[in-house]
C-alpha positions in Angstrom: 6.1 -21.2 -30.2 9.0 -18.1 -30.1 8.8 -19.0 -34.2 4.8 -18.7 -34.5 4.6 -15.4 -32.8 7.4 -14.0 -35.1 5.6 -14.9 -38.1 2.5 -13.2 -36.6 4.3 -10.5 -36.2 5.6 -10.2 -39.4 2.4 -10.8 -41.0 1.2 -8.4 -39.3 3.6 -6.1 -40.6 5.8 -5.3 -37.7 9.4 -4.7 -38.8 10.9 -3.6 -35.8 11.1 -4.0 -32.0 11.7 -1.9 -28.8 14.2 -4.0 -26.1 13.2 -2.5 -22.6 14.9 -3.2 -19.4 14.3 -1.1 -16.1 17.6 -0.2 -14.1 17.4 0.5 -10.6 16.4 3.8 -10.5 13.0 3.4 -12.7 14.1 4.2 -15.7 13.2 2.4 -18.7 16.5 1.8 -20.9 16.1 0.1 -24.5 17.6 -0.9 -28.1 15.4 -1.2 -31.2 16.4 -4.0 -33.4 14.8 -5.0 -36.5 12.4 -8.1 -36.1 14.5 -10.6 -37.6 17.5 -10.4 -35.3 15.4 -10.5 -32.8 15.6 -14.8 -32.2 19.6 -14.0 -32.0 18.9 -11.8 -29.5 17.3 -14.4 -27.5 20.0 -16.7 -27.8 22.8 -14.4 -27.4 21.7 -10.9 -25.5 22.3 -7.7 -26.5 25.5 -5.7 -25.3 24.9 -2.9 -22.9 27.6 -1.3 -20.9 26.4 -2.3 -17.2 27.5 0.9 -15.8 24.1 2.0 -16.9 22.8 0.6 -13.8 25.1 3.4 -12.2 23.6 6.7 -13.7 21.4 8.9 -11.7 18.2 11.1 -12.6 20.3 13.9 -13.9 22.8 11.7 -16.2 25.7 11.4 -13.5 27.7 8.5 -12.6 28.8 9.0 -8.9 31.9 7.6 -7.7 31.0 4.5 -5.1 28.2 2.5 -7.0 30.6 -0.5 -7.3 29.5 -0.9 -10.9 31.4 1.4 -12.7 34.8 1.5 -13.4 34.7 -1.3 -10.4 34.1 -3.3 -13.4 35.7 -1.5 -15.8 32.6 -0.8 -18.0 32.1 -3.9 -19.2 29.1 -5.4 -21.4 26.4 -7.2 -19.8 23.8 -8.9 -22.3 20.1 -8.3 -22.4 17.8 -11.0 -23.1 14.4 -10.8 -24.8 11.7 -12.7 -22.8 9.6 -13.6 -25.9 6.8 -13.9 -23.3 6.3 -9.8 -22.9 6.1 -9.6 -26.6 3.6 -7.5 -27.7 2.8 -4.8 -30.7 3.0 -1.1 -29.7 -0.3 1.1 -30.8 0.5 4.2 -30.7 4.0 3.3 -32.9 3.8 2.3 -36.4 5.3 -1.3 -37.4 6.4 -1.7 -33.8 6.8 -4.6 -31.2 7.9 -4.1 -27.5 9.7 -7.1 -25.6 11.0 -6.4 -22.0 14.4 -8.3 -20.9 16.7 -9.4 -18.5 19.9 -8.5 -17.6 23.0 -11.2 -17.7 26.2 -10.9 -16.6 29.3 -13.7 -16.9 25.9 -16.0 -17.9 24.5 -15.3 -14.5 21.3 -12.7 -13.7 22.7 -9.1 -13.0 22.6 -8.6 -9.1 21.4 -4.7 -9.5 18.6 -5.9 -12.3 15.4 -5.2 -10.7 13.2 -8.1 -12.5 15.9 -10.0 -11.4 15.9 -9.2 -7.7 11.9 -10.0 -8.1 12.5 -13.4 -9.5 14.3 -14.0 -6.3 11.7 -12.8 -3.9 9.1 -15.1 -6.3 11.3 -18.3 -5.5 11.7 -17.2 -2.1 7.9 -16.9 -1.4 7.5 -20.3 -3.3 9.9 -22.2 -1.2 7.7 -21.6 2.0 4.8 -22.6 -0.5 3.1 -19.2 -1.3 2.3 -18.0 -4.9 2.1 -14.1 -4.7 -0.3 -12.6 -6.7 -0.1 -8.6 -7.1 -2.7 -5.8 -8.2 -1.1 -2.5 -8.9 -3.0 0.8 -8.4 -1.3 3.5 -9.9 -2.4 7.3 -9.9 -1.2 10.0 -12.0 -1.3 13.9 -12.9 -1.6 14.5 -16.5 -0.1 18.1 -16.9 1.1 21.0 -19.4 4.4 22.8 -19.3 3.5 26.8 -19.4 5.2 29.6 -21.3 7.2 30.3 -17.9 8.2 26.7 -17.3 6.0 26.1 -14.6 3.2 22.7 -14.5 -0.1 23.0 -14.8 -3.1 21.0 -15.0 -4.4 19.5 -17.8 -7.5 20.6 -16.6 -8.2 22.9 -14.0 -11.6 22.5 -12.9 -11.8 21.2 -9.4 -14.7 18.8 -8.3 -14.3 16.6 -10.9 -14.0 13.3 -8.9 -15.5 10.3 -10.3 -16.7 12.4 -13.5 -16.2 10.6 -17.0 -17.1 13.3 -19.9 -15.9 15.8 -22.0 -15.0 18.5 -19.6 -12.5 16.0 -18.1 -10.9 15.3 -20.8 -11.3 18.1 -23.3 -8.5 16.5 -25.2 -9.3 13.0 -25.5 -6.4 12.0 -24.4 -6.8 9.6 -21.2 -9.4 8.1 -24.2 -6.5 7.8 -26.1 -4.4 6.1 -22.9 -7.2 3.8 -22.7 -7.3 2.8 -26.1 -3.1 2.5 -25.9 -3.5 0.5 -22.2 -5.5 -2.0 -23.9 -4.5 -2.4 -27.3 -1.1 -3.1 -25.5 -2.7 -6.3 -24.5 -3.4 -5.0 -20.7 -5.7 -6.6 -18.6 -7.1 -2.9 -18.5 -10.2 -2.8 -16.1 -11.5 0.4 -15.5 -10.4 4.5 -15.3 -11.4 7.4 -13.2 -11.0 10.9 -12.2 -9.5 11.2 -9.1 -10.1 14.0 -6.7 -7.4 16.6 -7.8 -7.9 18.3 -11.2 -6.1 16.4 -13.8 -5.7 13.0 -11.3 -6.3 10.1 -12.8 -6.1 6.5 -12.2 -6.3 3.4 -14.5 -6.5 -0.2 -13.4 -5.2 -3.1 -14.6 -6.3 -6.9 -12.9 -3.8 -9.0 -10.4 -1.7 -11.5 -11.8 1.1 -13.0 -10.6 3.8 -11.2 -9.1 6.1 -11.3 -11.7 3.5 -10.5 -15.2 2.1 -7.9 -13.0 4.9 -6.0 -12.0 5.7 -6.4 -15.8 2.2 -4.4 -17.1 2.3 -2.3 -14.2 5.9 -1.3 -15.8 4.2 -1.1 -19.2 1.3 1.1 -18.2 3.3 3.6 -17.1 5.3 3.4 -20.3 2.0 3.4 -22.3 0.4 6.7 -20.2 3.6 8.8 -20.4 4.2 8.0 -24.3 0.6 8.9 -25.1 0.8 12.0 -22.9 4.4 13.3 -24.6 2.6 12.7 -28.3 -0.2 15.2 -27.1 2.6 17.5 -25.9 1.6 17.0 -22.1 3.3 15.2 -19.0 1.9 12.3 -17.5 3.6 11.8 -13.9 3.8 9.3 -11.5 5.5 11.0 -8.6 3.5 11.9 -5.2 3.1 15.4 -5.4 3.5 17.8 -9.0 2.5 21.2 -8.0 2.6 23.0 -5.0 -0.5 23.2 -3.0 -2.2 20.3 -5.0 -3.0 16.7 -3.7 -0.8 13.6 -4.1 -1.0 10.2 -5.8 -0.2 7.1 -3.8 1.1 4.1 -5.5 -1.3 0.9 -3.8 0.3 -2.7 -4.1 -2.7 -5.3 -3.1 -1.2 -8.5 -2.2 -2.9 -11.6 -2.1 -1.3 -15.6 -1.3 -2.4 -18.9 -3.6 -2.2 -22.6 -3.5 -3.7 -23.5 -6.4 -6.9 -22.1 -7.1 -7.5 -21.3 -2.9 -6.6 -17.4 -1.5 -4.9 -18.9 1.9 -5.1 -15.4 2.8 -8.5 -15.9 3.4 -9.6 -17.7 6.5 -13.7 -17.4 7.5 -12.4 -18.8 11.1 -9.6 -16.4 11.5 -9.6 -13.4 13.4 -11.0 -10.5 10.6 -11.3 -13.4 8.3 -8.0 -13.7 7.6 -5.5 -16.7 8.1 -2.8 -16.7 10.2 -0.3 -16.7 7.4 -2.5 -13.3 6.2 -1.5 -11.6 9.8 2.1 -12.9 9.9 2.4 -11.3 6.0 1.3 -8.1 7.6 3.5 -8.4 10.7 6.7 -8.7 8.3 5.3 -5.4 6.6 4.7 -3.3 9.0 8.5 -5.3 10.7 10.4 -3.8 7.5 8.7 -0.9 6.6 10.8 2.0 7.5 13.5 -0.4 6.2 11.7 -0.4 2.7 10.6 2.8 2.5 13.6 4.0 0.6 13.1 1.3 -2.3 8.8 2.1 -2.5 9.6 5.9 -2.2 12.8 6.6 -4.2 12.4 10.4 -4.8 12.9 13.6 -2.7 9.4 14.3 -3.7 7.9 11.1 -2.6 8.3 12.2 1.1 5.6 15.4 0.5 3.1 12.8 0.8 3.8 11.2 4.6 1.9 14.5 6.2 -0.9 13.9 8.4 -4.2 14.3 7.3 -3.4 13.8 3.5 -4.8 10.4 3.4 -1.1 8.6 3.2 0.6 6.5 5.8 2.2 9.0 8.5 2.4 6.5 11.5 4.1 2.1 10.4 0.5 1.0 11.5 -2.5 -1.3 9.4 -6.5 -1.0 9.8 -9.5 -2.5 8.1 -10.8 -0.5 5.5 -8.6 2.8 7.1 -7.1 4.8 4.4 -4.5 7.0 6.6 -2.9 3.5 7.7 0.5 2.2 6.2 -1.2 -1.1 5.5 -5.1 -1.1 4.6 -7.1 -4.2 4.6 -10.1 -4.2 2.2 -13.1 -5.4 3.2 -13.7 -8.3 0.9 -12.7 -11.8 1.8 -12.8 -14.6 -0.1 -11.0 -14.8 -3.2 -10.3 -11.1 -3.0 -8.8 -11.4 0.6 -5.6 -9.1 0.4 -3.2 -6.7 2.1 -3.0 -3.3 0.9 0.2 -1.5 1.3 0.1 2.5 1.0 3.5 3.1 1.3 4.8 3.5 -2.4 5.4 6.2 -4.2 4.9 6.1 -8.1 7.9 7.1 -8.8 9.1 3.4 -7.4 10.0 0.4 -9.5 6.7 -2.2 -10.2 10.1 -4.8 -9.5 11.3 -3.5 -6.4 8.4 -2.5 -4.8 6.7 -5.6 -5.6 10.0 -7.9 -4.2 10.7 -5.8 -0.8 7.2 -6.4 0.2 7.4 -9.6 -1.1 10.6 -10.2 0.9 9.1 -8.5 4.2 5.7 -10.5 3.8 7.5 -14.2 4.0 9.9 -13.3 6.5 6.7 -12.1 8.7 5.0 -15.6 7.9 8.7 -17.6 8.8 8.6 -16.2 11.5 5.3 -15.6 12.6 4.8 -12.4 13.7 2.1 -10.4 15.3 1.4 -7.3 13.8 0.0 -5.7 17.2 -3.5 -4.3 16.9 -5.0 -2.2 14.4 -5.6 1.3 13.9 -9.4 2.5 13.6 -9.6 5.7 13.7 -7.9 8.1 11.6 -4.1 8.9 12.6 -4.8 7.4 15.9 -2.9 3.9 16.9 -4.2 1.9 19.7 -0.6 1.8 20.6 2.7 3.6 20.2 4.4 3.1 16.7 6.8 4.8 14.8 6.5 7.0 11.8 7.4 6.0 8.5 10.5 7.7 7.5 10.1 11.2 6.6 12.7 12.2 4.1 14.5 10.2 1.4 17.8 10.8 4.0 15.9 9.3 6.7 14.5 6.5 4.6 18.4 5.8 3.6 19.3 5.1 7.1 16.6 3.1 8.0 17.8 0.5 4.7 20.7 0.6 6.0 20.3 0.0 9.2 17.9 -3.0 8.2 20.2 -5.8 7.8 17.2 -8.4 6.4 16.3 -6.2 3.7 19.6 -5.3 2.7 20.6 -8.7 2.2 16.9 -10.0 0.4 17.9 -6.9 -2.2 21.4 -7.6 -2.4 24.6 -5.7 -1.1 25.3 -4.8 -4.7 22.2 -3.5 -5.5 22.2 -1.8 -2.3 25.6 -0.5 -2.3 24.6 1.2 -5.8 20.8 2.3 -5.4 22.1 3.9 -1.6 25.2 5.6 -3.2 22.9 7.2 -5.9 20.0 8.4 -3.4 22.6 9.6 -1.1 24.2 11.8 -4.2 20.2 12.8 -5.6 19.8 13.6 -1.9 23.0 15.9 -1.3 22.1 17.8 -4.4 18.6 18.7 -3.4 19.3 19.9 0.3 22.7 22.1 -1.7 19.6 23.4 -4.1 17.8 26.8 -3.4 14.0 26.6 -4.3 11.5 29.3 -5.3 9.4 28.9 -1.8 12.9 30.1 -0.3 13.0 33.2 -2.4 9.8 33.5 -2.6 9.6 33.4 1.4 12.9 35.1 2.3 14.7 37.2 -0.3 12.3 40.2 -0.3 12.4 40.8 3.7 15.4 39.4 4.9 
């Protein structure tokens, strides 16, 4: 089989390919080897100094990640899962092939595909088959001659509008033909409500292929963006005095072809097992927040009244809830978690709810009522965490989810966030000058 789509490939005139891995802080890492050496590659990995998993957002290595000179900068190998392969559009004579990280023969603890794999066979050994859908906004955005971001397009009001003063450019065209001559299960785009918003959808799949498009869609909408000299971004909220993007993870349950989070007896028309998934949510939220909202800037979403989760609460059909459950049933029975930023990880935010979910179903837990109206719990509950600080302590402090992610992992994503977060509250920003240095 790995020998019959090599030859396609060649015949199709592809001569080199692009080795991806994501490390643990989002960030897509890569080698590009010529097609031939490729089947080597498979067999033997290719050497990457695993200290890579150890660098921050602005290129630092900060002392305490446990996988630096810890392990004396050693090579770990990357493997080529044959199974991503795929031919890049928008890059001539090009394949893409994403990997997995080894080290001493054994999968890398801080590897985030990895750490989903685990969470899979977790799930599966209490006899659930995850399936995910991924819902993914973005701002597409220009750089001015002052260095500031701006929209793509201004115009406001543009919701749900698909023509040319949307997208003077063509380019979320262009995304869309890059999206699905990727080979993603690309289902529809639309203009969201902010100017220059967008969203484009790919299907559910399993957890694991569809953490691995939702990975590649991203790739495919910033690449197409940077060749049109624009920037495509995921995080919650660009500009100042704009709206935000949420990041929405749909989860559904199968044994064999039957949703078993769909129950027509049960209580909203959900199983029990459906309710118990939601209790271990809502359980290990604040204690997962930090891995589905990695950035400083994913916090400027949990405010009140912005259509976010402010409160660690669920409703039917209630967009201001943490966890939102759709209205269909059926086949298309699911939990909807709000929490996410899109600056998170399609792995690790797919695995922590994953890990959450079937420790909610082993243990059967009641996720308390729901919330109808907006901002307004029945009953008392928490907040989700409000910082990136806050949502630090709350991993830590959650002794389940730090052990279902890994103390390596979390000694080395906590010691990085900690270090991102030191360095923004030491930063001065223009709203401080802006505010304080004329009159005081």
């Amino acid at each position: 089989m790995a020998d019959d789509r090599l030859r396609e490939l060649a015949k199709a005139g592809v001569t080199r390919v692009r080795v991806h891995y994501a490390d643990l802080i989002g960030t897509t890492r890569a080698k590009v080897i010529p097609l031939d050496v490729l089947e080597r590659a498979c067999e033997e990995g290719l050497n990457f100094c695993v200290s890579v998993f150890a660098i921050d957002h602005a290129g630092v290595m900060p002392d305490g990640t446990g996988i630096r000179d810890e392990v004396n900068f050693r090579d770990m190998q990357v493997v080529p899962d044959l199974e991503t392969l795929r031919t890049v559009p928008w890059e001539r004579e090009t394949a893409i092939c994403l990997a997995d990280c080894r080290l001493d023969g054994k999968p890398l603890e801080t590897d985030p595909r990895n750490i989903l794999r685990r969470a899979i066979a977790v799930a599966e050994d209490k006899g659930l088959r995850i399936s995910v859908g991924h819902e993914l906004e973005f701002f597409l955005l220009r750089w001015t001659p002052e260095g500031r971001l701006e929209p793509y397009q201004a115009t406001p009001g543009l919701v749900y509008r698909m023509d040319a003063r949307t997208d003077p450019g063509g380019v979320v065209r262009q995304m869309e033909d890059n999206v699905r001559g990727l080979g993603l299960p690309f289902v529809c785009v639309n203009h969201e409500y902010d100017p220059s918003q967008w969203e484009i959808n790919t299907r559910f799949a399993d957890a694991l292929t569809a953490a691995d498009e939702a990975h590649l869609l991203k790739l495919a909408i910033k690449e197409t963006a940077a060749i049109h000299g624009l920037v495509a971004t995921f995080i919650g909220r660009p500009t100042e005095g704009g709206g935000t993007s949420g990041y929405h993870l749909h989860f559904s349950a199968w044994e064999g072809g039957r949703n078993v989070f769909d129950d027509p007896q049960g209580k909203l028309g959900l199983s029990a097992d459906a309710h118990a998934f939601l209790g271990g949510l809502l359980a290990h939220a604040r204690g997962m927040t930090a891995v589905a909202a990695p950035t400083v800037n994913a916090y400027k979403r949990f405010v009140a009244q912005e259509l976010g989760p402010y409160f660690v609460d669920w409703g039917t059909d209630n967009r201001s809830v943490c966890v939102r459950i759709p209205a269909e049933r059926g086949e298309a029975a699911r939990l909807e978690s709000r929490l996410a930023d899109g600056s998170a990880s399609a792995y690790l935010a797919s695995a922590v709810h994953i890990f959450a979910g079937v420790d909610g179903v082993e243990r059967q837990l009641d996720p308390g009522p729901p919330t109808e109206r907006v901002y307004e719990p029945p009953v008392e509950r928490e907040t989700v965490p409000l910082s990136l600080g806050e949502a630090l302590d709350a991993l830590e402090a959650d002794s389940f989810t730090r052990a279902a992610l890994g103390e390596q992992f979390v000694q080395a994503f906590v010691t990085i966030k900690r270090n991102e977060w030191r360095r923004f509250r030491l930063a001065v920003t223009d709203w401080e000058l802006r505010e304080y240095a004329d009159a005081l």
